[in-house]
N, C-alpha and C positions, 0 to 999 in steps of 0.2 A: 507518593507511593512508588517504589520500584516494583514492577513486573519480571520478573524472572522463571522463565522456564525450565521445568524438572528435566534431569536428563534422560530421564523415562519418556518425555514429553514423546507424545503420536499423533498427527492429526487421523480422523476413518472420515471416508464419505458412506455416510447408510442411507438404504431406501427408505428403512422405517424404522418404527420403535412399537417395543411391548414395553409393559411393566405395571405396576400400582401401587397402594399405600396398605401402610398398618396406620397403626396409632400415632405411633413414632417415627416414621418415615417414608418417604415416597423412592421407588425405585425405577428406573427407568435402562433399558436393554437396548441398545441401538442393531440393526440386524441388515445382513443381504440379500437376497435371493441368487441363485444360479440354476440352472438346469443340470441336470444330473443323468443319467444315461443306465438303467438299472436293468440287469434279466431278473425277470421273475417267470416258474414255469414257464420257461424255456424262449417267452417272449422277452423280445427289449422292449422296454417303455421310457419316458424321460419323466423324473419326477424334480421336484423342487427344493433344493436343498437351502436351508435355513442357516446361515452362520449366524451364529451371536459376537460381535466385535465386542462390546464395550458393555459394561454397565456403570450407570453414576447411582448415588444414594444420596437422598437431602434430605436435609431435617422440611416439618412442613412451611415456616416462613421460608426457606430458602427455593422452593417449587413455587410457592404462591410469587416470589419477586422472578423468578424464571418466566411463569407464563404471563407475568404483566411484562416481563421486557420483549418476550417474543409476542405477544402480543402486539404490540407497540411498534414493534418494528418488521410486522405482516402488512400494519396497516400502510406503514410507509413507504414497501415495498409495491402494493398492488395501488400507491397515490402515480406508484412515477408507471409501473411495467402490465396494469391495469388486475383483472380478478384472477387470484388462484382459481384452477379449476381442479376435481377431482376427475381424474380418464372415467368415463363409464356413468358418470354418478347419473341420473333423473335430474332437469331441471331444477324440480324442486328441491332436490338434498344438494345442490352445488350451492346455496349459499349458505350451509355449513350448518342446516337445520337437519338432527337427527331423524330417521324416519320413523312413520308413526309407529306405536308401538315397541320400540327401541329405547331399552334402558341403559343401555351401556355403549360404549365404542371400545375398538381396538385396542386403544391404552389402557384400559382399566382392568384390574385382576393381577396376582402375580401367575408369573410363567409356572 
């Protein structure tokens, strides 16, 4: 198989991602944060501004073999560089257990 890049081709570095599923597809929105510098009623405040870089669309086997390969290669990441940690998280929700009462995460839902 040759790999060949589109000449559209871009890499984005993102802090995060939104997005979620229909029936037919899963969506996923890769995003930045920055500070932003706003008057409102006459004060300044800084608020946070959201860019949306990128979106991908996959059919569902194609999301399911996505998060088995980054799956796969978290674990092999935190074999050599030790545990991802989330900043902030409780103890107990740093290893990746939702907390209680918590039906959903950040990724689920569309925008």
């Amino acid at each position: 198989m040759e790999i060949v890049r589109s000449p559209d081709f871009k890499q984005i570095y993102a802090i995060g991602a939104i997005g979620g599923h229909s029936p037919y597809d899963f969506r996923i929105a890769f995003y930045n944060d920055s500070p932003r510098s706003v008057v409102e009623g006459g004060k300044q405040a800084t608020v946070m501004e959201r860019k949306m870089e990128t979106e991908i669309i996959l059919s569902p086997l194609a999301a399911k073999e996505l998060a088995q390969w980054l799956s796969g290669h978290i674990k092999d990441y935190e074999k050599i560089f030790g545990e991802i940690k989330k900043p902030g998280a409780a103890p107990s929700q740093q290893s990746g257990a939702a907390p209680q009462g918590s039906e959903s995460s950040h990724i689920q839902g569309y925008m």
